[in-house]
C-alpha positions in Angstrom: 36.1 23.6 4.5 37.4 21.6 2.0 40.0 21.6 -0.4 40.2 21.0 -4.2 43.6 20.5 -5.9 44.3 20.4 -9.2 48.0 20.8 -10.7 49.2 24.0 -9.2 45.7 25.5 -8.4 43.6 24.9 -4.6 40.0 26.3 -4.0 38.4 25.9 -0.8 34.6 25.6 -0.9 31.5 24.4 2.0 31.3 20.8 2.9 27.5 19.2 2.1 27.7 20.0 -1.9 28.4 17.3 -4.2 31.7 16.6 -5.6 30.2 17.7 -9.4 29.0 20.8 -7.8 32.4 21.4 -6.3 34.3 21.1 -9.4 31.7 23.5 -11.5 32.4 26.0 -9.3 36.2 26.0 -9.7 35.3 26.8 -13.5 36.9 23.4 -14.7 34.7 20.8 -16.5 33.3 17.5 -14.7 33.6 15.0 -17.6 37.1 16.5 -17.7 39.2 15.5 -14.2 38.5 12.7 -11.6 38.3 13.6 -8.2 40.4 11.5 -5.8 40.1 11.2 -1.9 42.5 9.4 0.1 44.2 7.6 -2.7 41.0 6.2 -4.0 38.4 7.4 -6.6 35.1 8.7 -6.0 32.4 9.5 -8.1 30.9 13.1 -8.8 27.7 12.5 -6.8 29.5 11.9 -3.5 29.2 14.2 -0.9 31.7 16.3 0.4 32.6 16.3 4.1 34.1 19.4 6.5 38.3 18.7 6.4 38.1 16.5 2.6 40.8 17.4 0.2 40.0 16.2 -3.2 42.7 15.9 -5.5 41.4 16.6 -9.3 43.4 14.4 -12.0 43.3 15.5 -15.3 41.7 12.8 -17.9 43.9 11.5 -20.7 42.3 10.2 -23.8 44.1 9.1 -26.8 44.0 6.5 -29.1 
């Protein structure tokens, strides 16, 4: 499985989807966290892998 964090909040989905895919189905919004594995960035296309956990950091705008 793998694991989705975001603040407080962990959802465990199937390995093989796409990261975007992942974070539609935890009901957030893509254009609204980046997803981080391992200390590094990855885009929403990448494919997840069996044992990933993908930290979700929320984006800050502002000007």
């Amino acid at each position: 499985m793998v694991k989705l964090i975001y603040r407080d909040k962990e959802w465990e989905v199937k390995p093989g989807m796409t990261v975007r895919d992942a974070i539609l189905k935890t009901g957030l919004k893509p254009y609204a966290v980046l997803p981080v594995r391992d200390g590094k960035l990855i885009n929403e296309e990448t494919i997840l892998r069996d044992g990933d956990e993908i930290k979700l950091v929320a984006v800050v705008s502002g000007g």
